[in-house]
Each structure stands twice: as structure tokens, then as C-alpha cells.
N, C-alpha and C positions, 0 to 999 in steps of 0.2 A: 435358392441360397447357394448351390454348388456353382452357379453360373457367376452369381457376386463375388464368390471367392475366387473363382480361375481370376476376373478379372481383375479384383485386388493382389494375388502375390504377380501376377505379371508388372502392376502397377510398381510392384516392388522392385523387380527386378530394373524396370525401365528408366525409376530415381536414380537406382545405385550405377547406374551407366552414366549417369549423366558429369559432365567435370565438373560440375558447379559443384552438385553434391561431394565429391570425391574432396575436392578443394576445400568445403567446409567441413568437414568431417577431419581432414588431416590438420590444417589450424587448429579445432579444435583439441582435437588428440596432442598437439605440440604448445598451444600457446598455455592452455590449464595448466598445465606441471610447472611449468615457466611461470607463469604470474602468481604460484605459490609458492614459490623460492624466491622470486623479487620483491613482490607488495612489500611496503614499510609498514604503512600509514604513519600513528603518531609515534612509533621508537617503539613501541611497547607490543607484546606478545597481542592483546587485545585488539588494539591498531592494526595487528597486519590480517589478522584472522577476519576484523570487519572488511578490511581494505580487499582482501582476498574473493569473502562470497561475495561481495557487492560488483564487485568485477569479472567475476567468475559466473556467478549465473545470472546476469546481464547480458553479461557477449553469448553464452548457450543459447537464451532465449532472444537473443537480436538475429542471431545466424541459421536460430531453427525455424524463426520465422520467417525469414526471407527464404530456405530453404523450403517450407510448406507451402509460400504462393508462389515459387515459383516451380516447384513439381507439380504442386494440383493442376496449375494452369498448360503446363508441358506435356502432360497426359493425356491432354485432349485435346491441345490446338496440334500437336506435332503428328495425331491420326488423323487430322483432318486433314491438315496440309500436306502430309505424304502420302493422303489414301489410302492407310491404313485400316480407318475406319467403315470403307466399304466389305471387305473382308470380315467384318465382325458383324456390321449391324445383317448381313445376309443369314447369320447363322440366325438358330433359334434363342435369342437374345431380345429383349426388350433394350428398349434406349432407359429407362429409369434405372435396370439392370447395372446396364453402360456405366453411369455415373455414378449410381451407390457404389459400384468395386470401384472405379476410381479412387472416391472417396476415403473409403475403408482402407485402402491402400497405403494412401497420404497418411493415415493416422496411425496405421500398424507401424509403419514406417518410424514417425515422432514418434512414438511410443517408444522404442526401440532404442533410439537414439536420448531421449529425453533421460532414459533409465539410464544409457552405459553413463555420460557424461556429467547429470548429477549424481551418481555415484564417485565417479572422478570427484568430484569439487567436496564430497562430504568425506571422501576419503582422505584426501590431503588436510581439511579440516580436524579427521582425527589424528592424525598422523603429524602435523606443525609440532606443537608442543611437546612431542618425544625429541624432535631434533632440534630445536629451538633454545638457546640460554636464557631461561627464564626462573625469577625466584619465585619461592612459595607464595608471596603473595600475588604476586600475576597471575600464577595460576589458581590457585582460588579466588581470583577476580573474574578467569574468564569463568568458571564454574558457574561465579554468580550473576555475572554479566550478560554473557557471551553464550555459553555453550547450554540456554535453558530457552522455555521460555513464560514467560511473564505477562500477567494480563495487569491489564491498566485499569483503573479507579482513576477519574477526575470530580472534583467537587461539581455539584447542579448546577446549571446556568442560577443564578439570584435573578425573580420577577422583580422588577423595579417599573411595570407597566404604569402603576398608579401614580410615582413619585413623577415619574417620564410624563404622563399629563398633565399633571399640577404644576411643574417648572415650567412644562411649553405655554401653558396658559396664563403662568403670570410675568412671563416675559412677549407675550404677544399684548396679555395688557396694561405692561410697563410702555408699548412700542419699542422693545429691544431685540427684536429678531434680527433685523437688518442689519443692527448697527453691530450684533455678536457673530451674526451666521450672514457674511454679504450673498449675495445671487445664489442663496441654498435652496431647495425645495423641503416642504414639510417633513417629506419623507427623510429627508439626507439631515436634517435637522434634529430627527427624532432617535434616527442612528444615532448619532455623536452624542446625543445626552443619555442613551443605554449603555452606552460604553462608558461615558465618564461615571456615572452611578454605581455601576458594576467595580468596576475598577474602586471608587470609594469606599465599595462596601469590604474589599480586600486591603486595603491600609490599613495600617498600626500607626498609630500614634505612639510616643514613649508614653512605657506604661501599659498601653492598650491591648488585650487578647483577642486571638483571633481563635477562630474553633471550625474546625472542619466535620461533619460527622459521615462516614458510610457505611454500609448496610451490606449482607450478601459479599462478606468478603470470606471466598474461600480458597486459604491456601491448600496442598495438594498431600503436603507432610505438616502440621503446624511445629509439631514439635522440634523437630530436626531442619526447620527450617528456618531463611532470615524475609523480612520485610524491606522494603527498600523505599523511603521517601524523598523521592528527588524534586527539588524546589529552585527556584531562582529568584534573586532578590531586584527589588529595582528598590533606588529613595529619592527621594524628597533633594534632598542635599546631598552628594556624594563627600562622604569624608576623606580625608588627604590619601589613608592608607589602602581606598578601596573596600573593606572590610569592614562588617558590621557583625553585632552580637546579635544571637537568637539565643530564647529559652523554650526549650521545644518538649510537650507530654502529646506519650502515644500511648495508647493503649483504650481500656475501656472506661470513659471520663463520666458516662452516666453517675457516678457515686457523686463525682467531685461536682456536678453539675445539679445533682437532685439531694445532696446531705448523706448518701446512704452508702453503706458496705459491698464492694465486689470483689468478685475473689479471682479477677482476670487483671494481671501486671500490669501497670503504669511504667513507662519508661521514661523518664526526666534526662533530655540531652542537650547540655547547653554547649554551644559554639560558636563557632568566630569563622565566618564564609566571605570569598571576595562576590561582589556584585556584581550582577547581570551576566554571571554564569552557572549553568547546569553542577548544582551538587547532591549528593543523595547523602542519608541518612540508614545505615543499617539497625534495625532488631530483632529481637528473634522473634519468628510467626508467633509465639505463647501469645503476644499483644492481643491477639486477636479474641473477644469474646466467641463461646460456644454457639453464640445465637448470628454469627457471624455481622456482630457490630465493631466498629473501629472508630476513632474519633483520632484525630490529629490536634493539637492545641500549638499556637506559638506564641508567645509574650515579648513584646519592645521596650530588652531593657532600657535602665537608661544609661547605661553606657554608650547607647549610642549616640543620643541627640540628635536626630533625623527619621523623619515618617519613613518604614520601611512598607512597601507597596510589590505584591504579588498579582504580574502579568495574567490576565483572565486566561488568555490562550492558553499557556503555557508555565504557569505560577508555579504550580502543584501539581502532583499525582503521585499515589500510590501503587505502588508494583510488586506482585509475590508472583512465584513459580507455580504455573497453574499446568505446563506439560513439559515432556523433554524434549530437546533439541532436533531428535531424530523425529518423532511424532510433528512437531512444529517444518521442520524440513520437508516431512511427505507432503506437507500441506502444502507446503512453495513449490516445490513441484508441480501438485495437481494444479495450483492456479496457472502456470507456466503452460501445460499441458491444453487447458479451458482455451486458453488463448490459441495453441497452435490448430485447436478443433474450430473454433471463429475462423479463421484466417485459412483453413483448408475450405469451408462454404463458400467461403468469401472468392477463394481464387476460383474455384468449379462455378461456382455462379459467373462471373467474368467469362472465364474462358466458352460457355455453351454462349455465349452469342457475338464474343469480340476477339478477337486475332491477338495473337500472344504476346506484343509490345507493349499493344493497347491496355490489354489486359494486365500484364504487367504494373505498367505507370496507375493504374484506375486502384489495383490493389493497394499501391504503395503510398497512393497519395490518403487512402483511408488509413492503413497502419501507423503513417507519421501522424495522422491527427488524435486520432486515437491513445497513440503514443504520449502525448502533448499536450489534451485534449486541456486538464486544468489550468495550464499555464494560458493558453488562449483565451478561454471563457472569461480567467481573470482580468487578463490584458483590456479587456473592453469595458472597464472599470477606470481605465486611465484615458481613456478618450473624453474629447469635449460632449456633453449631454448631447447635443442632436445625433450625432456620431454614434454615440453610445445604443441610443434609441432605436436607430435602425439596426446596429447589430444584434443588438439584442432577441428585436422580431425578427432577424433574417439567416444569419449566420450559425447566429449562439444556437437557435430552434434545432437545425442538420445537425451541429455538434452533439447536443442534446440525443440527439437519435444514433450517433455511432457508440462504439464500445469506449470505453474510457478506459484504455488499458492502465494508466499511470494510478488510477485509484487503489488499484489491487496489485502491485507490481509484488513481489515477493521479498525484497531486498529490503524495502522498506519496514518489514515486520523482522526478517533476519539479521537486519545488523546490529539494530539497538535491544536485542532478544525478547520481540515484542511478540505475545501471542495471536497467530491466525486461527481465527475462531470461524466455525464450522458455519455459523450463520455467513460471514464474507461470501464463503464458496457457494451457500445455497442460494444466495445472490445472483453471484457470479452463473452459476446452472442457471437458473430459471430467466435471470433476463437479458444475457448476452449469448446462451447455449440454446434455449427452449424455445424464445422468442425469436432472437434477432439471428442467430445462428441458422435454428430448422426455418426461419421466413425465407432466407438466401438461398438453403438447398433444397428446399420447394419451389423457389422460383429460379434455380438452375435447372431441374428437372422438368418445369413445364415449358420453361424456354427451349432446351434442347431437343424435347418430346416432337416439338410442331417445326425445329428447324430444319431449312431444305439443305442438306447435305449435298445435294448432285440435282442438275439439271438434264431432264432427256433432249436434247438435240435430233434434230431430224434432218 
């Protein structure tokens, strides 16, 4: 273990020499303070604190990763190619030695750096709103917005398998496939009418209630706390003004549902929201039954005169404060961190059998995909069917197998103050850390273990 350590704080010393490092470490140091005095976003105290992390620990984790494969990878090609490395493997040293202190190195390293610089960005986070001109209610907006975080509740997918049958079958024994679904296949046919089902079962007629029920909802403070139902409306018919009425009960609706007496609040919020944009609905957590039941209810008055219809994806959800900001933070970090630990295997694997360019370009073309990964996979959705088909078995398979970093990105749970829950990360460990990580520096180690370093010449 003494021998892995000599060779990791050398490792250290060897990064911190390097310009590249020097180079990304001084942008960082100067561009953070600077994008938290500029960021706008949308005018508003909330707008610039998202505008801020989402750009702030973006560019950290863009520059520490290109920083990690290109130190792991420098560590080793740059003793091989100045013969460095003869000097070392002569001592009493193993080569597995070699590359775990490499290793260990790279990551004492990120570590280090990971800490000062989200520090930096959560600092300036707490520190915006003392200097900032903001009224009391921006700032108990980011409170409840911004500066928490929040776990999500979405209603069940609705089973519509049996309806999804009986339509397919009495329109294949109308003979009306072709003429409703031209050149579709079964399968693309049987999408489209789960989705329209689905979608049905979410419309309101005027008049018509809709009822959400869930389970397991637990907020953190009930009493001292609010509830937040953010919804988005689509209709039928858009009316002149954009804006439709809702009549909305939260709370615990079994009473109102089964005849009978509860003794957990109903909250009755009627209002007037413009269409096919994000609104939320505040009340206080009391809503919530003891037994952690919740029910959402909305009714189509009729003021409206138009079928009001909530988006499957994106219709509904409920959201209460399930940890705080800085708890939610450590947690974007470690994922940030998970990623620079991939991507330090990633480079030591490279570099123990490929020359440092190579190695290089070989890491970077994984980390952009990686990077991108869903947008890709998607993209092969938009192709003509044979196209698609071979992508499918061919390409989308390898993708399959890299890291998906953009699934877990951290930005994405912190700006809209959405809880990172612990299951994410144990994900994250066990099938991009455990697996695909320790497979790389396994197979950096037995690659390096049998590689010829020097040739004897006679």
C-alpha cells in the first residue's frame, strides 16, 4: 500500500505541473465568480440562481473531466515515452502497483478539486440573495422553489392493454388499419392507440371530474410545510383568451368518495390558468393524510366550454420537500465525482496499451457519446424503418453498453429543485462504477501487466 501511495501523491504532483491543469483550474477560479454576477436568466432572483448552477456545475464537470482523461492518460504515456518508466518498474514495484497509484492519484486529485470549486458555486448560491434586489416574495419563492428539494409523485401509467385489443381487433375487422394507420406496423399501430386511450382517460369534459389518487406521500415537516401541484393544461378548443377555469380539491377525498367523515383538510382551489404552460398550485403539507394518502381532484367547469386534457408525460405531478438544498447538493456532486471515477478507468485503460493522442481522441469520442447518449438512441426513431432496424442491432447495442452520462447529469435534479434520491446513485455505483468502471481497470491492469516496455537489442 506504501508503494501505491508514493506512486499516487507523485501522481499529484505530475497533474499539478501540467499547463493544461494550471489552465483549467485558473478559468475555473475566474470564470465561477463571473457567471454569478452575470447569469440573468428570466429577470428574476430564481432565474438567475437556476441560470447560475446549471452553468456553473456544467462547465466544473465538463473541464474536470477532460482534466481526468487527460492526466490519467499523461501519467503513463509520458513515463513511457521519456523512459521514465524504466526507473520505476526496476524498483521493487509491481506494474498493478504502477497503475492503482496512478489511479488513486487522478482521483485524490478530482476530489480535491471537485470540493474547492462546488464549494465555490454553492457559495455564491448562498451568498446571490444578500446582494441581489429581491422582494419578499422571490425570496420565499426560491425558498420554496429553488433553494430545497422536492420529490416528485406522478399519477400510474392507466392499463388500457384490454381496450388497446378490442379497438385493434375491430378495426382490423372493419378492414380499417390501412386506411387509419397507412404503411404502420402492428407494433407502431398499437403505440398510437395506448397513447390516444391514455390520453382519453385524462380529459375532462365540461362538467366531467377527474381524480388523481397517491399513496406514500411523505413530506419532511407536514405542518410547517406547503405542497406544490404543478399541472399543465392542454384543450380541445383553445379559447380567444388562452385561459381556462379549473376547480381543484386536494387533500384526503376518500370521505367524499366512500360517504364517510375525515378528519384530514380538503382544500377547494378554484382558478383561471393560461394553456399549455407549467403552473403550480400551493397548500399547506396538513393536506396530506397520516397514512400518507393524497388524492388531487379537478372538475370542468362550465365556464369553460372546451374538453380540458392533461399531457400523459407531463400533465401532473405532485411535489413536497423531502431534503434540503445542501443534502440534495452533496448528492450532485457525488454523481459529478462517479463520473470523474469512470472516466479516470476509462483514460488508464487507454493509455496502458495506446500512445497518448490516440488515447486521447479514443477517450473523448466515448465521453461525447456518453455525454449525448439519449439524444442519439432517440434520433434513430426518426429514421426510415430499414435504417432504424439496423441501428438498432448495431449502434444503439455499443451505446447501450457505454455510460449514459446525460441520465444522471446533476443540473437536471438541481435547477427545477428536484430530489436526487439515493437509489439514482446506487445505480449509478453499481452499474457504471462496479461493473463497467472496475471491467476498464481490470483490463488496464492486465493489459499493462504483459505489455513489452523495452526491447533487448543485441
Amino acid at each position: 500500500m506504501r508503494r501505491i501511495w508514493a506512486v499516487a501523491t507523485n501522481t499529484i504532483r505530475q497533474a499539478l505541473r501540467m499547463k493544461v491543469a494550471a489552465i483549467f483550474i485558473v478559468l475555473l477560479l475566474v470564470l465561477l465568480p463571473v457567471l454569478g454576477y452575470t447569469a440573468s436568466g428570466d429577470g428574476t432572483l430564481k432565474g438567475r440562481l437556476q441560470t447560475f448552477v446549471s452553468y456553473g456545475l456544467s462547465l466544473t464537470s465538463l473541464l474536470l473531466s477532460l482534466l481526468t482523461i487527460i492526466a490519467s492518460i499523461y501519467s503513463i504515456t509520458s513515463d513511457i515515452e521519456f523512459r521514465q518508466i524504466y526507473t520505476v518498474v526496476t524498483k521493487p514495484i509491481r506494474r498493478y502497483e504502477l497503475i492503482l497509484g496512478k489511479f488513486l492519484g487522478v482521483i485524490m486529485l478530482d476530489v480535491a478539486l471537485l470540493t474547492l470549486f462546488a464549494g465555490i458555486v454553492y457559495g455564491v448560491v448562498v451568498l446571490m440573495p444578500r446582494f441581489v434586489k429581491a422582494s419578499d416574495e422571490e425570496r420565499a419563492q426560491i425558498d420554496n422553489e429553488f433553494l430545497t428539494a422536492r420529490a416528485s409523485l406522478v399519477p400510474p401509467q392507466i392499463d388500457v392493454g384490454k381496450e388497446v385489443d378490442e379497438l385493434y381487433a375491430k378495426l382490423k375487422a372493419n378492414d380499417q388499419l390501412e386506411a387509419a394507420y397507412p404503411r404502420s406496423t402492428e407494433e407502431e399501430i398499437r403505440k398510437y392507440l395506448t397513447s390516444r386511450l391514455r390520453l382519453e382517460k385524462r380529459a375532462a369534459a365540461v362538467g366531467q371530474i377527474l381524480l388523481w389518487e397517491f399513496t406514500n406521500v411523505r413530506p419532511s415537516d407536514p405542518n410547517h410545510q406547503s405542497l406544490f401541484i404543478r399541472f399543465k393544461y392542454d384543450v380541445s378548443v383553445t379559447p380567444p383568451d388562452e385561459q381556462v377555469y379549473g376547480d381543484w380539491r386536494i387533500g384526503d377525498l376518500r370521505g367524499w368518495k366512500n360517504g364517510t367523515t375525515v378528519n384530514t383538510p380538503v382544500w377547494r382551489v378554484p382558478r383561471r390558468d393560461p394553456v399549455r404552460k407549467f403552473c403550480e398550485i400551493e397548500v399547506p403539507a396538513s393536506a396530506v393524510a397520516k397514512d400518507g394518502y393524497l388524492a388531487v381532484g379537478f372538475m370542468n367547469p362550465q365556464f369553460n366550454d372546451t374538453v380540458v386534457l392533461f399531457p400523459v408525460e407531463d400533465g401532473l405531478e405532485v411535489l413536497y420537500k423531502a431534503d434540503s438544498f445542501l443534502g440534495n447538493y452533496v448528492r450532485a456532486a457525488l454523481l459529478i465525482l462517479l463520473r470523474l471515477v469512470f472516466l479516470a478507468c476509462l483514460g488508464v485503460m487507454a493509455a496502458s496499451f495506446l500512445s497518448f493522442p490516440v488515447a486521447i481522441l479514443f477517450c473523448l469520442v466515448i465521453f461525447v457519446t456518453g455525454a449525448t447518449s439519449s439524444g442519439i438512441i432517440e434520433s434513430f426513431g426518426y429514421m426510415s424503418r430499414n435504417v432504424s432496424t439496423i441501428y438498432k442491432y448495431t449502434i444503439e447495442g455499443i451505446i447501450q453498453l457505454l455510460p449514459q452520462f446525460d441520465k444522471a447529469s446533476p443540473t437536471q435534479f438541481l435547477v427545477p429543485a428536484r430530489l436526487i434520491p439515493w437509489s439514482l446513485i446506487g445505480r449509478v455505483v453499481l452499474v457504471m462504477i462496479c461493473l463497467k468502471a472496475a471491467l476498464l481497470l481490470m483490463l488496464g491492469l492486465i493489459i499493462f501487466s504483459f505489455r513489452e516496455l523495452a526491447k533487448v537489442v543485441v
